[in-house]
N, CA, C and O atoms as a Tripos MOL2 file, in Angstrom:
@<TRIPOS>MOLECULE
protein
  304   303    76     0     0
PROTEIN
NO_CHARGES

@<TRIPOS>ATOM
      1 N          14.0990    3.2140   11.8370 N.3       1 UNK1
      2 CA         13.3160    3.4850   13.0360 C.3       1 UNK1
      3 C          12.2150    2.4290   13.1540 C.2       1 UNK1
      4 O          11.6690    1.9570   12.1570 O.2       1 UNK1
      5 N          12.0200    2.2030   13.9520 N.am      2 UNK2
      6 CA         11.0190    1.3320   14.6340 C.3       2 UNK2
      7 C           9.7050    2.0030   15.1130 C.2       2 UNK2
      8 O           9.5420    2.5960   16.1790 O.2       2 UNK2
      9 N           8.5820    1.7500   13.8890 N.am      3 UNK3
     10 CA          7.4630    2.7530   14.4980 C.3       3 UNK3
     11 C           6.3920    1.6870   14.7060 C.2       3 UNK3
     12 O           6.4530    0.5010   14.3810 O.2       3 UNK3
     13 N           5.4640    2.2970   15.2710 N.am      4 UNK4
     14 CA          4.3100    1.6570   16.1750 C.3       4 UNK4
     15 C           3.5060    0.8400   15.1980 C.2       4 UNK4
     16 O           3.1990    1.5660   14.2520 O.2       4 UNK4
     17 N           3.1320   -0.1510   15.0800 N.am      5 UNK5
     18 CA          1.6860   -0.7220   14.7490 C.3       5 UNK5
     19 C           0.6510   -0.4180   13.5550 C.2       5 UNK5
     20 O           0.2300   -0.8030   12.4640 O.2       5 UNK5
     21 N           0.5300    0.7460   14.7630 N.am      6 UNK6
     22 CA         -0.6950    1.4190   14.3360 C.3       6 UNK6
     23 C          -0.2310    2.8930   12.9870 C.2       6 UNK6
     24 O          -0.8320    3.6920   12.2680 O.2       6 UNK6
     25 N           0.4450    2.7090   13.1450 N.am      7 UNK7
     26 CA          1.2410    3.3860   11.8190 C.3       7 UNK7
     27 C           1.0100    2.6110   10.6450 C.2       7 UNK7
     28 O           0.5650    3.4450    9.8560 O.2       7 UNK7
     29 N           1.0410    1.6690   10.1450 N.am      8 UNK8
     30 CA          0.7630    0.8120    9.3170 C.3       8 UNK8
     31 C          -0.9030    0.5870    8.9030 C.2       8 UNK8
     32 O          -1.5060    0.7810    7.8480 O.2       8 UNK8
     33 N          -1.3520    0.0750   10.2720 N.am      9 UNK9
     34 CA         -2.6100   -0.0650    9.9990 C.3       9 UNK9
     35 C          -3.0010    1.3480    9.4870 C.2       9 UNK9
     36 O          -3.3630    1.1980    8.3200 O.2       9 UNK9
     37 N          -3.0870    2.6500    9.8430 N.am     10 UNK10
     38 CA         -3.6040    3.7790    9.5160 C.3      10 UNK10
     39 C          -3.6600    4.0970    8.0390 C.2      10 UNK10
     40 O          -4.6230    4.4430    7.3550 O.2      10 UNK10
     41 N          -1.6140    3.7710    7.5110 N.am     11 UNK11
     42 CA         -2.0050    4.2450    6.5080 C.3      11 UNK11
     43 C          -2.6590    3.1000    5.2630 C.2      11 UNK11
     44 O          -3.1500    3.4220    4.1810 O.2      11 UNK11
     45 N          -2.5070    1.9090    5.7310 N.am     12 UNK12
     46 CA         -3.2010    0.9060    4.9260 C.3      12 UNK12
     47 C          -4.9190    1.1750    4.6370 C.2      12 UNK12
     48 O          -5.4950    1.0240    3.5600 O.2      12 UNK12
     49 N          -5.4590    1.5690    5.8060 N.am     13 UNK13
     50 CA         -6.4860    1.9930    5.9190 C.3      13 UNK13
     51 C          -6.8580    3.5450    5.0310 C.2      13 UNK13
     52 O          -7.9140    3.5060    4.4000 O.2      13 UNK13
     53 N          -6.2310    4.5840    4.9730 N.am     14 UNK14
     54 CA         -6.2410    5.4420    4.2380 C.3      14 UNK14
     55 C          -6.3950    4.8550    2.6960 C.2      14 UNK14
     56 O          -7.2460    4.9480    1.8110 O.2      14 UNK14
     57 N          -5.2730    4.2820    2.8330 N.am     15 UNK15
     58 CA         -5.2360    3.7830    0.9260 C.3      15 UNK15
     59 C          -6.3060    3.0660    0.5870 C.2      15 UNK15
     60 O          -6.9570    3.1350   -0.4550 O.2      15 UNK15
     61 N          -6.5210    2.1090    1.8670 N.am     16 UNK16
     62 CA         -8.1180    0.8290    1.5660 C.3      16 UNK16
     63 C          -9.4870    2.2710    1.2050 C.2      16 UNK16
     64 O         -10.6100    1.7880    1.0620 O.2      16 UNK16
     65 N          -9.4430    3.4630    1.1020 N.am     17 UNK17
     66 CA        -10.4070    4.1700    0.9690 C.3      17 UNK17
     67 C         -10.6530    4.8400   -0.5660 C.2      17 UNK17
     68 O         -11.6550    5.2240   -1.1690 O.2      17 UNK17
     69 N          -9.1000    4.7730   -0.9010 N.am     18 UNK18
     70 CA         -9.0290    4.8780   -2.3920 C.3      18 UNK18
     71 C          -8.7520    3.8950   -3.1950 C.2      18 UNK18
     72 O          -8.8600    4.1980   -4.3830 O.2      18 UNK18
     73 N          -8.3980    2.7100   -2.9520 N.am     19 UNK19
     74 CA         -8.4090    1.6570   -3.0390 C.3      19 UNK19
     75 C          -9.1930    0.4210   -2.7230 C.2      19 UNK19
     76 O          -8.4790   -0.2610   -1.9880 O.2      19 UNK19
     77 N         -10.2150   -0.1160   -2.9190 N.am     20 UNK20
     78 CA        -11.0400   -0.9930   -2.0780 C.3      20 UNK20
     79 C         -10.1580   -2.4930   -2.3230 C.2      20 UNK20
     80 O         -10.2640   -3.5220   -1.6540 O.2      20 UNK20
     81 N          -9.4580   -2.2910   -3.2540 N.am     21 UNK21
     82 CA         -8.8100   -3.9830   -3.3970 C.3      21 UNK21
     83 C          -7.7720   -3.7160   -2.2310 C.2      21 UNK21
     84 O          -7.6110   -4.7950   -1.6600 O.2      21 UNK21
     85 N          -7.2230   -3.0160   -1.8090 N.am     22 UNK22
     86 CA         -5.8720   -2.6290   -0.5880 C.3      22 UNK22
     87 C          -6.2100   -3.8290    0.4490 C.2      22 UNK22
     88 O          -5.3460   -4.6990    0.5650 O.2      22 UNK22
     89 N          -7.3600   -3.9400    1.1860 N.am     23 UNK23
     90 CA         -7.4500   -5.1040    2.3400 C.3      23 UNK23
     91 C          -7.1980   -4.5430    3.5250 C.2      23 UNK23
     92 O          -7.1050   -3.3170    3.5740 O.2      23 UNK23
     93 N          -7.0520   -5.2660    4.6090 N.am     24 UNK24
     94 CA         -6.4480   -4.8750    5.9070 C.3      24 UNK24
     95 C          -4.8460   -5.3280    6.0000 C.2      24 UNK24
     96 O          -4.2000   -6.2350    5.4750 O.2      24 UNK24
     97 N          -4.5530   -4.3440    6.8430 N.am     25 UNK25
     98 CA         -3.0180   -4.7540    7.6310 C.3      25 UNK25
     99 C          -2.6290   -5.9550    7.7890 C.2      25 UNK25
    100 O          -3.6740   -6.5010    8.1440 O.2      25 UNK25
    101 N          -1.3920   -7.1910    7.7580 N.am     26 UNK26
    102 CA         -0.9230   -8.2300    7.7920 C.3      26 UNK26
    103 C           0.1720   -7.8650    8.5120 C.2      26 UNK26
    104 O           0.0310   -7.8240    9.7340 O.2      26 UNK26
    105 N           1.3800   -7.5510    7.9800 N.am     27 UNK27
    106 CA          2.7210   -7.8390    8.3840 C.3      27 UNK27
    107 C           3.1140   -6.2610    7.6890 C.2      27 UNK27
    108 O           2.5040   -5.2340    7.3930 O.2      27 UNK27
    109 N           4.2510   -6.6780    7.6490 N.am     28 UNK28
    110 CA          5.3090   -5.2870    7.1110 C.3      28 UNK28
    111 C           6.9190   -5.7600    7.6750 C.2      28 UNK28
    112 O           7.2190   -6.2080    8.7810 O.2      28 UNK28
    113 N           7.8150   -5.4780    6.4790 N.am     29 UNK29
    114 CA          8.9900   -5.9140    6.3240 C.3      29 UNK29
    115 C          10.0460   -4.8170    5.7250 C.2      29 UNK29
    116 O           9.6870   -3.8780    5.0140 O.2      29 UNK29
    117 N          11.1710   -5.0260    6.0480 N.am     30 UNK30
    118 CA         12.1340   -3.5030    4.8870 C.3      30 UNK30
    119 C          12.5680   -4.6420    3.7970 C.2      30 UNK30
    120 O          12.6730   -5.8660    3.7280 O.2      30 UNK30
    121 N          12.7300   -3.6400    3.1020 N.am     31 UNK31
    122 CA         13.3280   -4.8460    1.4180 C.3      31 UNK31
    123 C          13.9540   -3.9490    0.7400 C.2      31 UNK31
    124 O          13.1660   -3.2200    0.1380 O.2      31 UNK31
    125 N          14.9670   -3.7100    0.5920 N.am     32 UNK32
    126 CA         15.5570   -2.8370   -0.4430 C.3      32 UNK32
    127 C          15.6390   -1.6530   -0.3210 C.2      32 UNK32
    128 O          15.5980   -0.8380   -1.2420 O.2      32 UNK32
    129 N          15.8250   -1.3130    1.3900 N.am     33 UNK33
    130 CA         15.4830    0.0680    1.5190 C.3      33 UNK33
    131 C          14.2070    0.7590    1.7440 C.2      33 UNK33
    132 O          14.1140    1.9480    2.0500 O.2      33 UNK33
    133 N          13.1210   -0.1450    1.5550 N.am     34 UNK34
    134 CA         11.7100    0.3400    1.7740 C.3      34 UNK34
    135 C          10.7480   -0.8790    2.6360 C.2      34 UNK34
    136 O          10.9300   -2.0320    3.0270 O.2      34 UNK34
    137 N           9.8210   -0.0360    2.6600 N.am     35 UNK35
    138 CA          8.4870   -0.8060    3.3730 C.3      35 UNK35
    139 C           7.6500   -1.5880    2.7890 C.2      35 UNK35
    140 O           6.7270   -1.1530    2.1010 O.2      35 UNK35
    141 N           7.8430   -2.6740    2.9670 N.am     36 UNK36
    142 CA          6.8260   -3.8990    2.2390 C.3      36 UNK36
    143 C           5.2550   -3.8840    2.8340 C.2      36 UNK36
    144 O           5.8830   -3.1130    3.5590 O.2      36 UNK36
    145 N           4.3380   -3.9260    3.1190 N.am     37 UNK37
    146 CA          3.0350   -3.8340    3.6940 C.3      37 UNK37
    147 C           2.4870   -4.9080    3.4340 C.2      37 UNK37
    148 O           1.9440   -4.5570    2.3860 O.2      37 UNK37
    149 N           2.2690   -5.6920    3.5290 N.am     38 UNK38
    150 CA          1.2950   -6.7580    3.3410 C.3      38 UNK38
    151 C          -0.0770   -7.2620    3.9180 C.2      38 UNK38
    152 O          -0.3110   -7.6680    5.0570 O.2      38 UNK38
    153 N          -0.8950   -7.1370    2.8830 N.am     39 UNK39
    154 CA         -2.3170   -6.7940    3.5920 C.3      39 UNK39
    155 C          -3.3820   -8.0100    2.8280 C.2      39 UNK39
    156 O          -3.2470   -8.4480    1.6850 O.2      39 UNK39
    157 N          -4.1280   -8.2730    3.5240 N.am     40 UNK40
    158 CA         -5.1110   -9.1310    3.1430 C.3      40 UNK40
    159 C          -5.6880   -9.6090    1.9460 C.2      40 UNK40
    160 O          -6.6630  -10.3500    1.8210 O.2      40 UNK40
    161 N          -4.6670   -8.8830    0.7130 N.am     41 UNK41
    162 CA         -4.8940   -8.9330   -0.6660 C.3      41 UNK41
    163 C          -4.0320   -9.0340   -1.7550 C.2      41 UNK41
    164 O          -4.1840   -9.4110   -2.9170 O.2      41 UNK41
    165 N          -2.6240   -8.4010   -0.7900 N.am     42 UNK42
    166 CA         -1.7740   -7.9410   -1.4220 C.3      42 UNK42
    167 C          -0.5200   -7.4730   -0.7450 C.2      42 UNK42
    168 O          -0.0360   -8.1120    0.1890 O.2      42 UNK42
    169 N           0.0360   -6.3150   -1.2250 N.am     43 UNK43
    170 CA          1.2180   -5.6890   -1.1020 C.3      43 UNK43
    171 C           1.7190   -4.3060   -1.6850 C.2      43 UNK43
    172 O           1.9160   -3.9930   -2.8590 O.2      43 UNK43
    173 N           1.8830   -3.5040   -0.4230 N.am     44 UNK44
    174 CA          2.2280   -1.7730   -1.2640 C.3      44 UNK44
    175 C           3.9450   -1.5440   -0.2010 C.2      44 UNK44
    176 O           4.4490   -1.7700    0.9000 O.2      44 UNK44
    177 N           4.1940   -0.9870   -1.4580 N.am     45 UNK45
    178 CA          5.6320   -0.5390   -0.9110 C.3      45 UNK45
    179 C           6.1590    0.6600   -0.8690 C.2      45 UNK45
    180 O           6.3230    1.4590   -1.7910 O.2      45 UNK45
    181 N           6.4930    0.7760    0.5680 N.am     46 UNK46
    182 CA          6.4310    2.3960    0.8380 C.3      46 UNK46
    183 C           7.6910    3.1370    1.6560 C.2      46 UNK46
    184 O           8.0990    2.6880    2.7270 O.2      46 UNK46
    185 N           8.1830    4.1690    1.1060 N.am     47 UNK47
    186 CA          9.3570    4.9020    1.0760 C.3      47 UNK47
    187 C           9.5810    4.9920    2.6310 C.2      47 UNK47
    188 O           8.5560    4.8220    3.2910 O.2      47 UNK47
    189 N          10.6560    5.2120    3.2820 N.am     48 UNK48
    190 CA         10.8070    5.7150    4.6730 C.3      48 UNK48
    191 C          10.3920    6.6340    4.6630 C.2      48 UNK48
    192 O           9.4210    6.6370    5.4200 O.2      48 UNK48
    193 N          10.6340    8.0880    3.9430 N.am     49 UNK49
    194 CA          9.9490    9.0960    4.4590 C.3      49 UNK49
    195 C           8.5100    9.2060    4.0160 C.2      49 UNK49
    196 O           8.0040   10.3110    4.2130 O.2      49 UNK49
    197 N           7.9810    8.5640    3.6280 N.am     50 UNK50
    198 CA          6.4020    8.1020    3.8510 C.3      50 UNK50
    199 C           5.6380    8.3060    4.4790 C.2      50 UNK50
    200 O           4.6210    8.9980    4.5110 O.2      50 UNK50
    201 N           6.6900    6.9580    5.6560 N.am     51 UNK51
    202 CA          6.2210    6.2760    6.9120 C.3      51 UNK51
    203 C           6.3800    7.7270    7.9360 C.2      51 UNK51
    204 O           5.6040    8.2870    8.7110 O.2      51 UNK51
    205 N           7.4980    7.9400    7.5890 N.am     52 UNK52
    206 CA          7.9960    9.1250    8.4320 C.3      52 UNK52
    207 C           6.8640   10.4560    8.7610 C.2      52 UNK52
    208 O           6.6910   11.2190    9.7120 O.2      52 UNK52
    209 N           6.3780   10.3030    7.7360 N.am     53 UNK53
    210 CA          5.1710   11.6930    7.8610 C.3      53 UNK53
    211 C           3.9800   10.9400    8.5440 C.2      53 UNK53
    212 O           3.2700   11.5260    9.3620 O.2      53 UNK53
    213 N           3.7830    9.7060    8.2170 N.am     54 UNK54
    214 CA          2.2930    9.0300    8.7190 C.3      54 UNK54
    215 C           2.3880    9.0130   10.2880 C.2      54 UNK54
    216 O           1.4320    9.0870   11.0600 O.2      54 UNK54
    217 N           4.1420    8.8650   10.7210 N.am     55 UNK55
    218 CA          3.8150    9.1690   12.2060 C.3      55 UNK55
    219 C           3.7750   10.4850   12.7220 C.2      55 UNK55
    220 O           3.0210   10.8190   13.6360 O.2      55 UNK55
    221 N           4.9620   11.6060   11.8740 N.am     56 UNK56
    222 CA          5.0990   12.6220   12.6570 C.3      56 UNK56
    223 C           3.6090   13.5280   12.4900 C.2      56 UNK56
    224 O           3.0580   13.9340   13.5130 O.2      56 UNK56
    225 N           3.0470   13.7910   11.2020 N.am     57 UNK57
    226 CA          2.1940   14.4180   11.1550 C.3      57 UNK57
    227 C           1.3590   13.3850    9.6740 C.2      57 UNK57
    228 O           2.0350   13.3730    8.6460 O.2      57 UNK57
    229 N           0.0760   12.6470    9.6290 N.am     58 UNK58
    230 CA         -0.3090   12.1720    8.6820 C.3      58 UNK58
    231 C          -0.7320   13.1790    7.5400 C.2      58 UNK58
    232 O          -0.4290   13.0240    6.3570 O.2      58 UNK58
    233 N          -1.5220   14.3030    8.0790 N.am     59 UNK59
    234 CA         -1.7070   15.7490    6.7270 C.3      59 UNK59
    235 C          -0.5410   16.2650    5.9740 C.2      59 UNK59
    236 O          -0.6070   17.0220    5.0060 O.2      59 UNK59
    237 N           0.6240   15.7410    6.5570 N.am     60 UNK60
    238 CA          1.6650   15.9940    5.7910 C.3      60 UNK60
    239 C           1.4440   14.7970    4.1350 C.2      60 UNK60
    240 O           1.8040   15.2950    3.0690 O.2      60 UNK60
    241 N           1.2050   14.1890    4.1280 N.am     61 UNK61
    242 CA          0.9260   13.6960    2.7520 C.3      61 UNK61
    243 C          -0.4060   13.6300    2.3940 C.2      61 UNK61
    244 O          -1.4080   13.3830    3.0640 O.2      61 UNK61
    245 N          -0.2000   13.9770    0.8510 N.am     62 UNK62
    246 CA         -0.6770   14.8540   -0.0910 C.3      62 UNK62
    247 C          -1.7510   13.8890   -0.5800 C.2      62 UNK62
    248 O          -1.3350   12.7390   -0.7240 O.2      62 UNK62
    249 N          -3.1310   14.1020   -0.8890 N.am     63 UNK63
    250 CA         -4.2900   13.2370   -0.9790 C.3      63 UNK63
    251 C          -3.4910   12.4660   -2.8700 C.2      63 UNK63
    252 O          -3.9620   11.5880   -3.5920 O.2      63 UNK63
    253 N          -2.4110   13.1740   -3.0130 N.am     64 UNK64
    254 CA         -1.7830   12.5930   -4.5170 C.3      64 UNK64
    255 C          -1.3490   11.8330   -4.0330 C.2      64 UNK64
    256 O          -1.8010   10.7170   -4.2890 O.2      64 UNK64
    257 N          -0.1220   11.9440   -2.9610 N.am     65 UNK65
    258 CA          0.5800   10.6560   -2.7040 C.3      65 UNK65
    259 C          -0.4280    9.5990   -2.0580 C.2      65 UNK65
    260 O          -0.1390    8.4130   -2.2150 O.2      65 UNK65
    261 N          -1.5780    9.9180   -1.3510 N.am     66 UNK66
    262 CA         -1.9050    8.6790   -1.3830 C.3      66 UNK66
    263 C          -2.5570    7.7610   -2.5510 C.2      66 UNK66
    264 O          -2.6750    6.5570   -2.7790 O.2      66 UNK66
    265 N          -2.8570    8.7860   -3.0650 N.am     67 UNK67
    266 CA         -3.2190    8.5020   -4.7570 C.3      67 UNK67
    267 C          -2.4810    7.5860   -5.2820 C.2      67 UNK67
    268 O          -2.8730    6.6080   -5.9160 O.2      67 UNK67
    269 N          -1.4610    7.8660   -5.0430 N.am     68 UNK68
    270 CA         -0.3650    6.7660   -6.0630 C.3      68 UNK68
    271 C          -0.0030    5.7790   -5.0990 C.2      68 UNK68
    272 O           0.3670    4.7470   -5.6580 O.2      68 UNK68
    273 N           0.0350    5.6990   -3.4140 N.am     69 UNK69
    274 CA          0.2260    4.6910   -2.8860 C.3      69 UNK69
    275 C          -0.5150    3.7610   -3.7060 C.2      69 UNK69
    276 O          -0.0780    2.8480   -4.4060 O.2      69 UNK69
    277 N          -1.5200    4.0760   -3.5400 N.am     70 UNK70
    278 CA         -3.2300    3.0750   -3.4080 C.3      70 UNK70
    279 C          -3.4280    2.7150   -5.1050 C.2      70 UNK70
    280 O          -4.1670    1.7450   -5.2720 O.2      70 UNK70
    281 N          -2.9180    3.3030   -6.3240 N.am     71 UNK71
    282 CA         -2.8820    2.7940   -7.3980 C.3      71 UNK71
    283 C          -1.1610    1.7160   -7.6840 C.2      71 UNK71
    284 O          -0.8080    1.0990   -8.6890 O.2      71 UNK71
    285 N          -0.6250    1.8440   -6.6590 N.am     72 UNK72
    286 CA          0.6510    0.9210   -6.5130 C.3      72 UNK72
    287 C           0.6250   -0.3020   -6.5140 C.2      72 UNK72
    288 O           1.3840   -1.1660   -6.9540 O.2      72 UNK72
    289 N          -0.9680   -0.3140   -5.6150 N.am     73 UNK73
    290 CA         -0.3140   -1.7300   -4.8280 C.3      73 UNK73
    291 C          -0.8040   -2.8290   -5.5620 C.2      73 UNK73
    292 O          -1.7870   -3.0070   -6.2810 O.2      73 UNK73
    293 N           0.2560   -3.5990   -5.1440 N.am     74 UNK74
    294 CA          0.0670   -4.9530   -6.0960 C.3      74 UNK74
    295 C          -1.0610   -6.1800   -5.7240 C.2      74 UNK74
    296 O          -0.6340   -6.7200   -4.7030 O.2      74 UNK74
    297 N          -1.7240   -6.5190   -5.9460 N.am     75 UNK75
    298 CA         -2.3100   -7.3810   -5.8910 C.3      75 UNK75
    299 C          -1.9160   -8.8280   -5.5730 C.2      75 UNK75
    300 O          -1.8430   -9.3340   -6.6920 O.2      75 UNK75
    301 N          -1.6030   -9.8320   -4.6210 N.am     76 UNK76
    302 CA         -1.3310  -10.9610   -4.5870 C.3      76 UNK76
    303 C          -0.4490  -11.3420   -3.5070 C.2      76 UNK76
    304 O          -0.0980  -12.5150   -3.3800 O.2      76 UNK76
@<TRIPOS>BOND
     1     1     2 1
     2     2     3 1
     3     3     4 2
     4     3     5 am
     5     5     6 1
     6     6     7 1
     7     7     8 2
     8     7     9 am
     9     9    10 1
    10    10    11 1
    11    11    12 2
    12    11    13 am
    13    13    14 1
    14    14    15 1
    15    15    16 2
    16    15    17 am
    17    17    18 1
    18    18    19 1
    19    19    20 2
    20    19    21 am
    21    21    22 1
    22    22    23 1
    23    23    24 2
    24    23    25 am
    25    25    26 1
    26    26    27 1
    27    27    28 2
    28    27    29 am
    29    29    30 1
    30    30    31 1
    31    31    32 2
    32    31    33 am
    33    33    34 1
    34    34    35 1
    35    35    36 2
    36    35    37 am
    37    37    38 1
    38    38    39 1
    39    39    40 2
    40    39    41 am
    41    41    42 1
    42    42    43 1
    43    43    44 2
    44    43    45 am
    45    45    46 1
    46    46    47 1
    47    47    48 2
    48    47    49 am
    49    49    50 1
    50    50    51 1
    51    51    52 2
    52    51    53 am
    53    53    54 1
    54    54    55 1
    55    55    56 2
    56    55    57 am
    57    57    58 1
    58    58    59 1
    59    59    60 2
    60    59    61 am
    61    61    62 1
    62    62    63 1
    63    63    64 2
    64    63    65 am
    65    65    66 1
    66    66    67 1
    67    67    68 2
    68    67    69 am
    69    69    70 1
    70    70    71 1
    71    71    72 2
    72    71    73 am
    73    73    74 1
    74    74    75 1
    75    75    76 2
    76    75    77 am
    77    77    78 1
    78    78    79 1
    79    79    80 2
    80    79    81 am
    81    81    82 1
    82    82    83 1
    83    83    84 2
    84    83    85 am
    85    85    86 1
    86    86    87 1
    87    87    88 2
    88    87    89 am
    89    89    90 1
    90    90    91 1
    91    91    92 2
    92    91    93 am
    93    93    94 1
    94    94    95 1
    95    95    96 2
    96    95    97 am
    97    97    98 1
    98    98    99 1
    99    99   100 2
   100    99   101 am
   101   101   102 1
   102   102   103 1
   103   103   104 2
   104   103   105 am
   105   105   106 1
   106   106   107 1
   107   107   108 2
   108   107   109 am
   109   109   110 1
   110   110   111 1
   111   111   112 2
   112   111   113 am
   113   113   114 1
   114   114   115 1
   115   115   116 2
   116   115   117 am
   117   117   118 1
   118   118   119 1
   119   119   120 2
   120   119   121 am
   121   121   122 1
   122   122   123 1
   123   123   124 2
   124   123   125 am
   125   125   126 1
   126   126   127 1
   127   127   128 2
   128   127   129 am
   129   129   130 1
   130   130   131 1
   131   131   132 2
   132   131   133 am
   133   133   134 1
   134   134   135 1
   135   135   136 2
   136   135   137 am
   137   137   138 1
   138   138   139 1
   139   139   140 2
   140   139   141 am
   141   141   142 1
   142   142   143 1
   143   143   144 2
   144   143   145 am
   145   145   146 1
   146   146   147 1
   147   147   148 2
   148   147   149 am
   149   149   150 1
   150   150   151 1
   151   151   152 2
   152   151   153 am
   153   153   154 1
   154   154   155 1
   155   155   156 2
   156   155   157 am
   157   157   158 1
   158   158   159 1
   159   159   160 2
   160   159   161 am
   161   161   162 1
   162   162   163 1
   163   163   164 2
   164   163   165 am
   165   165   166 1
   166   166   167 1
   167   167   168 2
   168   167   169 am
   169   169   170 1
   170   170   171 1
   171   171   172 2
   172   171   173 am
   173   173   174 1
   174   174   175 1
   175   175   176 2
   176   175   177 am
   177   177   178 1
   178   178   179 1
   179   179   180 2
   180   179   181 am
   181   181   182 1
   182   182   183 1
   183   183   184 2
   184   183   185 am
   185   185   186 1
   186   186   187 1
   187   187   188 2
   188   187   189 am
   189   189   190 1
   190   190   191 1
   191   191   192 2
   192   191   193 am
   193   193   194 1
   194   194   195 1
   195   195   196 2
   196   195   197 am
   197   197   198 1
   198   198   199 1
   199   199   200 2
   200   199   201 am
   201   201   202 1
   202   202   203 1
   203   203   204 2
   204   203   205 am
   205   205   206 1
   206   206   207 1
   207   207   208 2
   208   207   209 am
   209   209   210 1
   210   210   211 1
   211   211   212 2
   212   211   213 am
   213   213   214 1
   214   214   215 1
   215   215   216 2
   216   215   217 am
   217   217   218 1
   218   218   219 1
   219   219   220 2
   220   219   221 am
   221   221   222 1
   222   222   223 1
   223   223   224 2
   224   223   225 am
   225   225   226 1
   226   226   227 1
   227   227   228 2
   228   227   229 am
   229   229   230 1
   230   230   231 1
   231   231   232 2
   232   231   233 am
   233   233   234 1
   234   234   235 1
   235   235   236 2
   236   235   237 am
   237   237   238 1
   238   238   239 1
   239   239   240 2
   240   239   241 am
   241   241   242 1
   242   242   243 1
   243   243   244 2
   244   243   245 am
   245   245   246 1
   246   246   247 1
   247   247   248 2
   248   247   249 am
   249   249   250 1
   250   250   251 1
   251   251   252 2
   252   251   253 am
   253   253   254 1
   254   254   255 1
   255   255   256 2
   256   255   257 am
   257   257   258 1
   258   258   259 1
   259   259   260 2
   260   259   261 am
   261   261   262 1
   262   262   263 1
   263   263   264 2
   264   263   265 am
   265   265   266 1
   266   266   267 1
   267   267   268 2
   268   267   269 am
   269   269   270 1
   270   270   271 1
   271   271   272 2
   272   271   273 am
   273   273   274 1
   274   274   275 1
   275   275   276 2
   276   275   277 am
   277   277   278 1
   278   278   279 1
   279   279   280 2
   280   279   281 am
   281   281   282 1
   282   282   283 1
   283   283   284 2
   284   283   285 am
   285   285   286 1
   286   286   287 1
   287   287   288 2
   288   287   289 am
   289   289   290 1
   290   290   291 1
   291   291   292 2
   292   291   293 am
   293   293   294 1
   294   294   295 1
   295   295   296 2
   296   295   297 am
   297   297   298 1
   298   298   299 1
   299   299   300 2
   300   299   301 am
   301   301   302 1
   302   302   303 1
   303   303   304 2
@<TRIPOS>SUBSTRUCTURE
     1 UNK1         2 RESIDUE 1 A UNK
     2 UNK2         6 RESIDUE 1 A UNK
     3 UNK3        10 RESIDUE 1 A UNK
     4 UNK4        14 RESIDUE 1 A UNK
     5 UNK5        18 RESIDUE 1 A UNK
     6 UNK6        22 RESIDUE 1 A UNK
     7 UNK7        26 RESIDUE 1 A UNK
     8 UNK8        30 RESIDUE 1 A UNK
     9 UNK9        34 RESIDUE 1 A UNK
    10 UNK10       38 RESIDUE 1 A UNK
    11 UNK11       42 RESIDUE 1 A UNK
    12 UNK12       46 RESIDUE 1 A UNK
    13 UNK13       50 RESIDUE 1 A UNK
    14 UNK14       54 RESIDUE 1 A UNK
    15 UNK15       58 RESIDUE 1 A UNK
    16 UNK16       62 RESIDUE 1 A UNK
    17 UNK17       66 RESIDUE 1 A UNK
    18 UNK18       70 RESIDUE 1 A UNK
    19 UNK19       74 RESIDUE 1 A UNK
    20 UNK20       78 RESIDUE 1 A UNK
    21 UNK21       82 RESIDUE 1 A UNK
    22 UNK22       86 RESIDUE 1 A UNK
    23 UNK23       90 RESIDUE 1 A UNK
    24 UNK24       94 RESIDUE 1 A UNK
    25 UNK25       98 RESIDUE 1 A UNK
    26 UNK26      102 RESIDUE 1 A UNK
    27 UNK27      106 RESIDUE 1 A UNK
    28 UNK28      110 RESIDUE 1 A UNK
    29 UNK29      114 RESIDUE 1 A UNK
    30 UNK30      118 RESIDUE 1 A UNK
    31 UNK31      122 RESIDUE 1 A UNK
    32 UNK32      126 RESIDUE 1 A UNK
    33 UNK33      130 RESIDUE 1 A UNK
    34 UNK34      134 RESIDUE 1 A UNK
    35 UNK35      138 RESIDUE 1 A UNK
    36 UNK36      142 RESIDUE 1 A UNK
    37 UNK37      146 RESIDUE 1 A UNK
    38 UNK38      150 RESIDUE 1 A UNK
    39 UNK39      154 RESIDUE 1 A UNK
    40 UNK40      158 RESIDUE 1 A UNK
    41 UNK41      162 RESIDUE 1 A UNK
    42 UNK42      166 RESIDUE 1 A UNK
    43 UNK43      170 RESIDUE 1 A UNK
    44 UNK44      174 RESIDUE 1 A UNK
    45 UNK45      178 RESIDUE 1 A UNK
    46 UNK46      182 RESIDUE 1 A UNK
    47 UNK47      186 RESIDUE 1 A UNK
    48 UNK48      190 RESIDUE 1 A UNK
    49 UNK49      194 RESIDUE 1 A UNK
    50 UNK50      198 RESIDUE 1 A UNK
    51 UNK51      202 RESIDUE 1 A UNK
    52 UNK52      206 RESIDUE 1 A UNK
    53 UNK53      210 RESIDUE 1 A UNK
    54 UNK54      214 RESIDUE 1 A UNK
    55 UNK55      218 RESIDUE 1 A UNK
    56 UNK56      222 RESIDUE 1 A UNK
    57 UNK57      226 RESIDUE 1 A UNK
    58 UNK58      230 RESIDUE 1 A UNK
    59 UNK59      234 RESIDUE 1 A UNK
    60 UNK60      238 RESIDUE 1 A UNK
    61 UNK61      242 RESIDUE 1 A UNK
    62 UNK62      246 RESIDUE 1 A UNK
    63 UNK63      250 RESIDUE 1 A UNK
    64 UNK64      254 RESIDUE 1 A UNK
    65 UNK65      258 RESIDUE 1 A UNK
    66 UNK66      262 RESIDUE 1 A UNK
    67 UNK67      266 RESIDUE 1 A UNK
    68 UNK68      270 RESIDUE 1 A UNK
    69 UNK69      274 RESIDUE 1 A UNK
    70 UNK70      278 RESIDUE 1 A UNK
    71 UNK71      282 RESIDUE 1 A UNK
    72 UNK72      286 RESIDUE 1 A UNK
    73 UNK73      290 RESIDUE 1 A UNK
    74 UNK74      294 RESIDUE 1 A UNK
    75 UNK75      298 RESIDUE 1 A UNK
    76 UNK76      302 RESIDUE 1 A UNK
C-alpha cells in the first residue's frame, strides 16, 4: 500500500521522542519486505503492519513497540 507522507514523518517523530539520536524524516524505501526510514541520522526498519496501525489508528501501538522501534534504529 501506498501511504501518505505524513505517516512516516509522524512515526519518525514519535520515536525522535524516545530516541533523540532518530533525526527527522528523509526518504523511505521497502527492502526485504519491510520499511526502510531514513532520517537525518540514520535508519529504522519497520514491519508493514506497523505502518499499518500508524495510519489506521496510531494508539494502536504500544508505547513498547515504540520502545523497540526507537532502540532499533541504526545509526548512519
Amino acid at each position: 500500500m501506498n501511504y501518505p507522507v505524513f505517516i512516516f514523518h509522524e512515526l519518525v517523530l514519535r520515536c525522535s521522542y524516545i530516541n533523540r539520536q532518530v533525526g527527522r524524516y528523509i526518504s523511505s524505501t521497502i527492502e526485504d519486505g519491510r520499511c526502510l526510514i531514513q532520517t537525518t541520522s540514520g535508519k529504522i526498519a519497520i514491519e508493514p503492519e506497523m505502518l499499518e496501525k500508524q495510519y489506521r489508528n496510531p494508539n494502536e501501538i504500544s508505547a513498547e513497540q515504540l520502545k523497540e522501534l526507537a532502540t532499533a534504529f541504526q545509526v548512519g
